[in-house]
C-alpha positions in Angstrom: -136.7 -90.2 -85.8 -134.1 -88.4 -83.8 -134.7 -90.2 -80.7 -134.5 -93.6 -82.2 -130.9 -92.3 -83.9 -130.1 -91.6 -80.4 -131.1 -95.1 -78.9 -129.4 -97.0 -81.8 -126.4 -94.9 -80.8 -126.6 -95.7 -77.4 -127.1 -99.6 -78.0 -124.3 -99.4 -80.2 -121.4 -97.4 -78.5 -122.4 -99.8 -75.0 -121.8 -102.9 -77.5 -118.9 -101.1 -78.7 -117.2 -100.8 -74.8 -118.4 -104.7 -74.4 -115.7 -105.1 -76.9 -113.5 -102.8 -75.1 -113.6 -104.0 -72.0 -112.5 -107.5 -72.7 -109.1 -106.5 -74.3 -106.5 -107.8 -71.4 -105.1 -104.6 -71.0 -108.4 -102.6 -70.4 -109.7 -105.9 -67.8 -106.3 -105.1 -65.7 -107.2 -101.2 -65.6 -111.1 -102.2 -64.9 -109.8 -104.6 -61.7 -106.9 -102.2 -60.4 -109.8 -99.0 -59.8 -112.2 -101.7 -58.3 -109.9 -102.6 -56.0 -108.7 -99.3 -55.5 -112.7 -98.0 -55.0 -112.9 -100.7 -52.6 -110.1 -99.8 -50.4 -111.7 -96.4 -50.6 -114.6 -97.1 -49.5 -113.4 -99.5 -46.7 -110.7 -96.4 -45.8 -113.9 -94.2 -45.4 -116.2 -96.7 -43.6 -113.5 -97.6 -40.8 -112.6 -93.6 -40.4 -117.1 -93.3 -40.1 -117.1 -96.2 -37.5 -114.1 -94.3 -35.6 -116.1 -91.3 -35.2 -119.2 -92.6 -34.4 -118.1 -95.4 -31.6 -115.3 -93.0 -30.4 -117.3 -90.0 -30.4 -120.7 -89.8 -31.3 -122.0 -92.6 -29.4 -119.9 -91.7 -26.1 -121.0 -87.8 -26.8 -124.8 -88.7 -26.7 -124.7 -90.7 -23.6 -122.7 -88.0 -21.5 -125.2 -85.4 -22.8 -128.0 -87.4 -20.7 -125.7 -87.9 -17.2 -127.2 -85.1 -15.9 -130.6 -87.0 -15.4 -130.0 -89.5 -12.3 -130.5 -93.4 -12.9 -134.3 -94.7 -12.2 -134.3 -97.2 -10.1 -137.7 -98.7 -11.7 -136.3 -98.6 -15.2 -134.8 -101.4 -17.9 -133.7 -101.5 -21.0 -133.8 -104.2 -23.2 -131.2 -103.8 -26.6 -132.1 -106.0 -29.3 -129.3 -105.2 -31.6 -130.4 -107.5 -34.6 -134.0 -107.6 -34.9 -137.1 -105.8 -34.9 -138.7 -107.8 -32.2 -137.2 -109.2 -29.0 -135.7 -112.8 -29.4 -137.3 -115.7 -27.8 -134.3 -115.6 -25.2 -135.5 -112.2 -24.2 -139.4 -113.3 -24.2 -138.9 -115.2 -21.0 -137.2 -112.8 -19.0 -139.3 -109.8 -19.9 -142.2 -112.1 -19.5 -141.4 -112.6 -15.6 -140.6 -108.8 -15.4 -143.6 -107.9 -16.8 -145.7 -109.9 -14.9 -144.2 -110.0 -11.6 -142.9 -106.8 -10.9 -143.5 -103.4 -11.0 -140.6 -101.7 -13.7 -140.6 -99.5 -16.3 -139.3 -101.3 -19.2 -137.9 -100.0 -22.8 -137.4 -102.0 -25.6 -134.6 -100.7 -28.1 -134.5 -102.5 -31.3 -131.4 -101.6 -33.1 -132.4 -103.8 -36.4 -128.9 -104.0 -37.8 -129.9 -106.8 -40.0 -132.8 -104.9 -42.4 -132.3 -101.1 -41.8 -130.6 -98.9 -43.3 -126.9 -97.5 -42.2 -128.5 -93.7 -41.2 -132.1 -95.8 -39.5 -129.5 -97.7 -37.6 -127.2 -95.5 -36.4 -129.8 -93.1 -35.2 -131.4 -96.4 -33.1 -128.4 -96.5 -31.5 -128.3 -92.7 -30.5 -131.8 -93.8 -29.2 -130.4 -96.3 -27.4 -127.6 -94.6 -25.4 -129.6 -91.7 -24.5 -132.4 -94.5 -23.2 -129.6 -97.0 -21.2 -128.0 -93.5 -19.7 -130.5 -93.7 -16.9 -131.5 -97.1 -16.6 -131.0 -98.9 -13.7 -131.2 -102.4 -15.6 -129.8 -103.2 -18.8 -130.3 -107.0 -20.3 -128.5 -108.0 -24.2 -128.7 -111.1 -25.5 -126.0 -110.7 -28.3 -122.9 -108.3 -29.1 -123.1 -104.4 -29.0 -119.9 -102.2 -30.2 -122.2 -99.3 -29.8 -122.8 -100.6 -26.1 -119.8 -101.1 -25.8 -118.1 -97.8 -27.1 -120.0 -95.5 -23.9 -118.2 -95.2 -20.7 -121.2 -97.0 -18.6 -121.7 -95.2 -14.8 -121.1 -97.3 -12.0 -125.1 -97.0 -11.0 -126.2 -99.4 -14.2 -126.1 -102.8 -13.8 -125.9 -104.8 -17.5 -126.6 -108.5 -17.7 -125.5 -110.5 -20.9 -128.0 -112.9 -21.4 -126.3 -114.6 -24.5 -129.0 -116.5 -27.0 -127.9 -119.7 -27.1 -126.4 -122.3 -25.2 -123.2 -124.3 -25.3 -119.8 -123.2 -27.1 -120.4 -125.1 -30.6 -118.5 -122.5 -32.8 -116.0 -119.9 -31.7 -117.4 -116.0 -32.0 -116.1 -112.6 -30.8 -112.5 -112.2 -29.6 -111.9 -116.6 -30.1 -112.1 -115.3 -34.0 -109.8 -112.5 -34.0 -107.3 -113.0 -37.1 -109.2 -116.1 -38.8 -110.3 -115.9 -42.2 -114.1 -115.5 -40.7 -113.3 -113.0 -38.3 -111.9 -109.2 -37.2 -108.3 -108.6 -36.7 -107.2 -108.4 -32.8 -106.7 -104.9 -32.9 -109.8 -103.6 -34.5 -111.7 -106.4 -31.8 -109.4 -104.4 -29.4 -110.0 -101.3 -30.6 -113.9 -101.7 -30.6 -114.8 -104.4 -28.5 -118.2 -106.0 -28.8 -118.9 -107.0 -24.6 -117.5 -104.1 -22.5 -120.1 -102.8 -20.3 -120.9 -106.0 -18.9 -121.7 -106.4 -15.4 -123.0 -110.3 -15.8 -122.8 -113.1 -18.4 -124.9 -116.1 -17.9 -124.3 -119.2 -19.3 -125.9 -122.6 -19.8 -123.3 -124.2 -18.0 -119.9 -124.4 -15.8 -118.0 -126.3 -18.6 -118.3 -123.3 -21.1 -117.2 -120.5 -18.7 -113.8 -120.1 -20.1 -115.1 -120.3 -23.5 -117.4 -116.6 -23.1 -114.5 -115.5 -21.1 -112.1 -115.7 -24.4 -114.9 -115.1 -26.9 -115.9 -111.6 -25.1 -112.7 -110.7 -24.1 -113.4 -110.7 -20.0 -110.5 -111.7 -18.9 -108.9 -108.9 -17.4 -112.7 -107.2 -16.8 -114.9 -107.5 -13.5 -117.7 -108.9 -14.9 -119.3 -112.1 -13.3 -119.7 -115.1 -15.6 -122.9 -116.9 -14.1 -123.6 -120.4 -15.1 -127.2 -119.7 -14.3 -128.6 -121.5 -17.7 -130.3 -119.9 -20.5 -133.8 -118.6 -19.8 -135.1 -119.2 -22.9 -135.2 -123.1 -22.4 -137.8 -122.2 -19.5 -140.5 -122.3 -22.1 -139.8 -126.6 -22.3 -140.5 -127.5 -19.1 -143.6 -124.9 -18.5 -147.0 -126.6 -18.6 -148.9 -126.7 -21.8 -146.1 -125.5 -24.1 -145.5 -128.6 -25.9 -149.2 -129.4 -26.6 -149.8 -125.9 -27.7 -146.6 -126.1 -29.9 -148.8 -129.4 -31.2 -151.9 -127.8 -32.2 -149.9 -124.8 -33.6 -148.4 -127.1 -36.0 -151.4 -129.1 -37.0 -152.6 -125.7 -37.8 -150.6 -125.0 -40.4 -149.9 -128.5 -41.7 -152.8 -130.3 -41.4 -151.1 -133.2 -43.0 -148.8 -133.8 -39.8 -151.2 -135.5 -37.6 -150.2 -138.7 -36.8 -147.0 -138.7 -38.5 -143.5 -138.3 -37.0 -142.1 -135.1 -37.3 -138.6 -134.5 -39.1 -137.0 -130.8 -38.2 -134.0 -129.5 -40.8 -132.4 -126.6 -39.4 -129.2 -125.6 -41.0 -126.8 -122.5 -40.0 -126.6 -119.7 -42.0 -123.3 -119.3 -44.8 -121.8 -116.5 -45.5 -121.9 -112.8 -43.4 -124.9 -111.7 -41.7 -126.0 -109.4 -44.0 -125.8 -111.5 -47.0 -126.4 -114.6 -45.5 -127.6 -117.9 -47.5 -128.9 -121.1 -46.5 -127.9 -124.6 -47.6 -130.2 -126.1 -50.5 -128.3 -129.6 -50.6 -131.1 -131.6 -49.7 -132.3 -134.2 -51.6 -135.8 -133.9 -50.8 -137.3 -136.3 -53.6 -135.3 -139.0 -52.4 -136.7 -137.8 -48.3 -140.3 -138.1 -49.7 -140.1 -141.1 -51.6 -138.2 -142.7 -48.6 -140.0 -141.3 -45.5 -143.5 -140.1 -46.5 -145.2 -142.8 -45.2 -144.4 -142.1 -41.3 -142.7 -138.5 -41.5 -142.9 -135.2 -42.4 -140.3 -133.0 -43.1 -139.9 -129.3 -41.1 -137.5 -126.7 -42.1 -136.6 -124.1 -40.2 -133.8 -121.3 -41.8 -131.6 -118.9 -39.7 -133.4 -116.0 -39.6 -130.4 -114.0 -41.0 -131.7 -115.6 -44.2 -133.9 -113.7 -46.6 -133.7 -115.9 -49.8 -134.6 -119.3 -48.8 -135.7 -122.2 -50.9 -139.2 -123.2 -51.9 -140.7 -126.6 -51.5 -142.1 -127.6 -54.8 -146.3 -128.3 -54.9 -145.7 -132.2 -55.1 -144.2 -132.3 -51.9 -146.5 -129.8 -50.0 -148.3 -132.8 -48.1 -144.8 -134.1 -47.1 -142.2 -131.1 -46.8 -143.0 -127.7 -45.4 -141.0 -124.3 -44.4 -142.0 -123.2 -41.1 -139.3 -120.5 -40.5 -142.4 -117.7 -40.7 -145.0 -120.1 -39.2 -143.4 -121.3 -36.2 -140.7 -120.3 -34.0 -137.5 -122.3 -33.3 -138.2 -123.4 -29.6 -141.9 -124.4 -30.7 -140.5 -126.9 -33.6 -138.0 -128.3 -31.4 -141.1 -129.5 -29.1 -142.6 -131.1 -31.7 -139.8 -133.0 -33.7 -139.1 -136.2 -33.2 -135.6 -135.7 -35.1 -133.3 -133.0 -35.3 -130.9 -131.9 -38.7 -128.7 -129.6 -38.1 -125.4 -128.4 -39.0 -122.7 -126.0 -36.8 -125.7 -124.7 -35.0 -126.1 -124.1 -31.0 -130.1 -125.2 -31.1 -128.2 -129.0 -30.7 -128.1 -128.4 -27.1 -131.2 -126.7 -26.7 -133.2 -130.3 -28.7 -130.0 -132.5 -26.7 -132.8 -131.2 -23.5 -135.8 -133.2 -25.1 -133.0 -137.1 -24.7 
């Protein structure tokens, strides 16, 4: 009996503060501390992010120049993921295969771990890249970025995409989407950089903004981007082909429609747009198409196609990678997205 006294206490003092809390006077208290715990937790956050970039991270790698730089040995620094992305695949393919190094693969996972499993990934990472004699990224790095890199290590910015479709890094500095110049100053995300490649001359002084190389010696290279290699090799369209048919049986003889938004929002809560109308795509196109989507893989929560559809409409973002649907589609939806340019290859 006591415990339900205590319960019906409980349930009624919380409906009680319900109350409370909408009186206009108690609402303006509740907002000014939530702001206020905000700022002190984004005060605490920047002062962590100063130690670690400006200390920790430079500290660890020093504490491994003692070792001399291996001629046979590269690094690879996947800063997002938990596997290498298909712009890495090529290259460490050929290195692999062709020539005799010792490669390391550091996955930072920024995107899925947590704070402490990152940051001691990077500590892995520095102490790794401190005698390495090649260094290959394919995306930014502030902890990369925050060492003070010996001369002996030679680091090639691969970049992931090709084009210049959206602005990024230093081109965002002070927009609504992006860091202020002095924190981007302050902790840059390309120092280091030894080489950039790019998919073309026309986009040079677009990386050369965006990564703030200006006033750096690093070599922009408008070498193209490896990961487009995979079109034009033998075999890779059929096999992207019998992949598909695989997994959607229903796709054979049919044309192939790919959707492939952008994500919305910031990395780590990103969202994908659900704003097709995909009864109206069914009862239109079934009868020669089907439809493909792919979401950014920054997205966790992605929409589901309903049963009735299932013969029609199908996600392939775990099934099939990005450069294996753009081989198969015969059209291409997309929104703010780089992977234009990559599918603009196919005419």
């Amino acid at each position: 009996m006591r415990f339900i006294k205590s319960i019906i206490r409980i349930l009624w003092l919380n409906r009680l503060w319900w109350k409370i809390k909408k009186l206009p006077m108690v609402k303006q208290i509740i907002v000014y501390e939530n702001k206020k715990k905000k700022e002190r937790k984004k005060a605490y956050n920047r002062l962590h992010m100063e130690e670690f970039l400006h200390h920790t991270i430079p500290d660890a790698y020093d504490s491994c120049l003692d070792k001399p730089v291996d001629e046979r040995k590269v690094v690879f620094i996947e800063p997002r993921y938990n596997a290498l992305s298909n712009n890495f695949g090529e290259i460490y393919r050929v290195l692999e295969k062709e020539y005799d190094f010792d490669i390391k693969i550091c996955l930072l996972n920024e995107i899925s771990a947590s704070k402490e499993e990152y940051e001691q990934k990077c500590l892995e990472m520095v102490r790794e890249v401190s005698t390495a004699k090649y260094v290959f990224l394919d995306e930014a790095s502030r902890p990369f970025s925050a060492i003070n890199k010996r001369k002996e290590t030679i680091v090639t910015q691969l970049w992931h995409a090709c084009g210049a479709f959206k602005k990024f890094g230093f081109s965002t500095a002070d927009l609504i989407f992006g860091s202020d110049a002095e924190s981007l100053r302050q902790y840059p995300f390309y120092a280091n950089l030894n080489y950039v490649t790019v998919s073309s001359p026309e986009v040079i002084w677009a990386y050369e903004e965006a990564m703030m190389l200006k006033e750096r010696d690093t070599e922009i290279v408008a070498s193209g981007i490896s990961r487009t290699d995979a079109f034009f090799r033998e075999g890779t369209i059929n096999s992207a082909y019998e992949k598909l048919y695989s997994v959607m049986p229903s796709a054979k003889g049919k044309k192939v429609i790919l959707y492939a938004p952008t994500f919305r929002g910031r990395v780590r809560k990103a969202k994908t747009s659900d704003k097709i109308d995909l009864e109206a795509f069914c009862t239109e196109l079934s009868d020669d198409y089907v439809l493909l989507f792919k979401h950014h893989p920054f997205v966790k929560s992605r929409p589901e196609v309903a049963d009735e559809y299932k013969n029609f409409a199908c996600d392939m973002t775990e099934d099939m990678s990005i450069d294996e649907l753009l081989c198969v589609s015969d059209i291409c939806i997309s929104d703010y997205s780089s992977l234009v340019f990559e599918y603009s290859l196919f005419e």
